[in-house]
N, C-alpha and C positions, 0 to 999 in steps of 0.2 A: 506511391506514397513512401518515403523514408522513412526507416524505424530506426533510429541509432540509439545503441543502449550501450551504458556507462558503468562498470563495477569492480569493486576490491576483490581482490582475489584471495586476501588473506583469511578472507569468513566463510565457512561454507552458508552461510547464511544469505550472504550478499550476492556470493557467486551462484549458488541455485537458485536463487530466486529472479537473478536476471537471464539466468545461460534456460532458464522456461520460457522468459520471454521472447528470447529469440529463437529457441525451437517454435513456439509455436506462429511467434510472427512469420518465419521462413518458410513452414508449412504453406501457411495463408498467402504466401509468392510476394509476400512484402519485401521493399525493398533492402535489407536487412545490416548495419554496421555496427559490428561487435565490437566494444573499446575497453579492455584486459588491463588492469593496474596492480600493481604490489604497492599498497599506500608505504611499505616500508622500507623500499628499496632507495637508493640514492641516484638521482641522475645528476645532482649537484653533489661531490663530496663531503662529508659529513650534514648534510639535510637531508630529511626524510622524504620522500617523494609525496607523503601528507600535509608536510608543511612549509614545500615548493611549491610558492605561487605562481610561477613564471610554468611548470609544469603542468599544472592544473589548469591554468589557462589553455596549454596544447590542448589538452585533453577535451575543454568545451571549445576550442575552434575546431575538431572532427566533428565534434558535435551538432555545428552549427557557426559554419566560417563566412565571415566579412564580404568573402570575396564572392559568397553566392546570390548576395544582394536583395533589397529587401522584397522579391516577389518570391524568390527561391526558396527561402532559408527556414520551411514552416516544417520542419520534421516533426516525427513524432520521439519525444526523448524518452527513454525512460532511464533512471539513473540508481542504483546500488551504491548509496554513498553516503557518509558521516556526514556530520552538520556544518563543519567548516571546510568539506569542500564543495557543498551546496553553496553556501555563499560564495566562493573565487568562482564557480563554473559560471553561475547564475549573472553575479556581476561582469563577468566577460563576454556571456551569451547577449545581454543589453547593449554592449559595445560595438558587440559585432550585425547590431538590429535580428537579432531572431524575432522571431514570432511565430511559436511552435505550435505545433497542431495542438498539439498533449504534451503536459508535463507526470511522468508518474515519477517520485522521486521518494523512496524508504523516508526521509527524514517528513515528510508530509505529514504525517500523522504520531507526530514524535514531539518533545515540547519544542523543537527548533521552528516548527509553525506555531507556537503560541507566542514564539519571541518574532516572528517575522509573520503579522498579521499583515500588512501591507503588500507583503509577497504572493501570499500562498492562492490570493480570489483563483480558481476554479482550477488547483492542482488536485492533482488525482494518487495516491495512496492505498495501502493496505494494512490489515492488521485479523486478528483473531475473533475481536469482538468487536461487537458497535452496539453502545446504549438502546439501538431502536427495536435490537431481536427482543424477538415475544416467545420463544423457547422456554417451557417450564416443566415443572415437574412436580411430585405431589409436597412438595415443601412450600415452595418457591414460585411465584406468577411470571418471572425474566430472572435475569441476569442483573437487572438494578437494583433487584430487591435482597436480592443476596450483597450486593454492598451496603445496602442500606441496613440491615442487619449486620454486619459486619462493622460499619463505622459504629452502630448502637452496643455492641457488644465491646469493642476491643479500641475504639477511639478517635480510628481516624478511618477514610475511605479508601478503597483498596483496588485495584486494577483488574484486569482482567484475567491475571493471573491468580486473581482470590474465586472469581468462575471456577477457573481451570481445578483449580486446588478440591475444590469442594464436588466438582461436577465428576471426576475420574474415581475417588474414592466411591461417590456413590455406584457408579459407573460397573464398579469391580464388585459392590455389592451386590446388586441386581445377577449379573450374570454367574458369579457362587450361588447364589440363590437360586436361580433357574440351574443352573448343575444338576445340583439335589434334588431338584423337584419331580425326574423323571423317576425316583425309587420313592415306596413308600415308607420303607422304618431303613434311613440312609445310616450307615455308619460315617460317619462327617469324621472323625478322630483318625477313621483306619485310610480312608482317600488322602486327607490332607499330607497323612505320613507316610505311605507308600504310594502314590497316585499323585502325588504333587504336580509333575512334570504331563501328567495326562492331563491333569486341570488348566494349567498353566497354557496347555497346545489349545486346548476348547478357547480358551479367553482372544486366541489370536484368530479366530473366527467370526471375530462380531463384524456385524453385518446390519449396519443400519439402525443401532440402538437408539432408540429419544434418550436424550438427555438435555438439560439447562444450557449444557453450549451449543447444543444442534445434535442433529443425527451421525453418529458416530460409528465410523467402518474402516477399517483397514487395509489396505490392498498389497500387494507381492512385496513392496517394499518397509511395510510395519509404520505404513504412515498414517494420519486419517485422513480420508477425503470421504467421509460423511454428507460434507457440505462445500459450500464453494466455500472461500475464505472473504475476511469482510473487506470488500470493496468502497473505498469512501470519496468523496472529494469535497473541494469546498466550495457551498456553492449560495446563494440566498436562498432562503429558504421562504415561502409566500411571500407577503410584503416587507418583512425586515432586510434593513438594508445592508446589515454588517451581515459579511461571511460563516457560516457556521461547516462542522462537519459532517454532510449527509452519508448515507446508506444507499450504496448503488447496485449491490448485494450481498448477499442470494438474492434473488428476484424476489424471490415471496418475501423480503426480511424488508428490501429498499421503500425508501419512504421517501427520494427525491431522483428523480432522472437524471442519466449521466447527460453532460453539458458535454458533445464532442462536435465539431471541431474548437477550437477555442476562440474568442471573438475574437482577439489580436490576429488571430489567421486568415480568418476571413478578408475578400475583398471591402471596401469602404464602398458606402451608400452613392448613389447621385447628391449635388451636393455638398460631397465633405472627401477630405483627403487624408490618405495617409502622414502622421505629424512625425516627423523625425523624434522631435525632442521628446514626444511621448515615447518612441518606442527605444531613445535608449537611457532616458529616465526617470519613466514611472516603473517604480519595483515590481507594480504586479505585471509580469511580463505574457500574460495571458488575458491580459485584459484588453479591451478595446482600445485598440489606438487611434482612432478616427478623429478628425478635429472639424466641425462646419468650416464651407469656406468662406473667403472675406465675402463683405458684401460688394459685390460688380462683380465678382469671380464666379466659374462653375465648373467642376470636373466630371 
């Protein structure tokens, strides 16, 4: 199976988060193509290589070339990329008939999928939080309920970063709190001022604390990985037939199972055949391309 992944190199954001995916796809002996960009850079003079199209194009023919035809071409992508070079890769990827196993692409879960509903049926993404955790705390029943208090209090509704905001403060209270709790008459005035730095080292030991965003831990590199991070894709949800965005994890969190491999990947039924025109233009490029065949015909 091909993994080819796509990323800026200008973010550590974009760049970690793909150069993960390919440590751990390569680990798993997949078959692995890294594709390294400087959105800033000029391969045309004075155009940015963000808003060279003819560049970005390159970019999704390693991705996913013409010339691998259409049984070949069903890689697995995953892409670290801005919203307008989602569109030139994606539109090129239909050109060249991909039909990929997997799409994970950062902009999935970003409002570039709420402008390109047509696209995204059963692209896969991440992010911090997902409306479906049931993570609470003695305030709080989730994490919806904190925005929902939040839009009642201040006006409008707030993202996941109003979680984040409200969950760490508590976060830092809890664990000051437990500090103190192994003395019984603490002097709390004389630590704070002279012990600051010994408090400070204690807090970098949390290890697994509940809280409203998940369980919350730290490892060598002062990251959290408490928890998985939220896994999503878009997919129908029981009988509704428009796309929504599920939860595919943490396991205990997900509330719709991941859709892998992607129907467009798949072979076509007895029956029905693979339709060119669908698969280089219907947008959602993960979707089934299969067409019944005429009648007197059979494949």
């Amino acid at each position: 199976q091909p993994v080819r992944v796509v990323y800026r190199d200008r973010s550590e954001f974009f760049k970690s988060t793909c150069r993960s995916a390919i440590d751990a796809a390569t680990l798993q002996g997949f078959d692995v193509t890294a594709i390294e960009f400087n959105p800033d850079g000029e391969e045309m003079p004075g155009v940015p290589n963000s808003q060279n199209v003819e560049f970005l194009e390159g970019l999704a023919d390693q991705l996913c070339s013409a010339d691998e035809g259409p049984n070949t071409n069903n890689a697995a992508v995953i892409a670290c990329v801005q919203s307008g070079d989602s569109d030139v890769m994606l539109a090129r990827m239909r050109l060249n008939g991909c039909r990929p196993t997997l799409a994970w692409f950062t902009t999935a879960t970003w409002g570039w999928a709420t402008d390109n509903a047509d696209t995204i049926p059963f692209f896969l993404g991440g992010g911090q939080w997902h409306e479906n955790f049931a993570y609470s705390d003695k305030y709080f029943e989730n994490g919806t309920a904190v925005l929902e208090y939040g839009k009642e209090k201040f006006g409008y509704m707030g993202s996941y970063d109003h979680i984040v905001s409200y969950a760490m403060p508590m976060l830092i209270v809890e664990l000051i709190t437990s500090y103190f709790e192994v003395v019984d008459s603490p002097n709390i005035t004389d630590a704070l001022v002279n012990r600051y730095h010994e408090i400070r080292r204690s807090l970098m030991k949390i290890d697994n604390v509940d809280t409203i965003f998940g369980p919350v831990s730290f490892n060598e590199y002062q990251r959290n990985d408490g928890r998985a991070a939220a896994g999503m894709q878009w997919v129908q949800k029981g009988n509704a037939t428009a796309f929504q965005l599920g939860c595919i994890s943490p396991l205990d969190q997900a509330d719709v199972p991941i859709v892998i491999p992607s129907p467009s990947s798949l072979p076509c039924p007895p029956g029905s055949h693979l339709d060119q025109k669908l698969v280089e233009g219907d947008p959602a490029i993960l979707a089934d391309k299969c067409t019944l065949c005429p009648a007197g015909t059979f494949a």
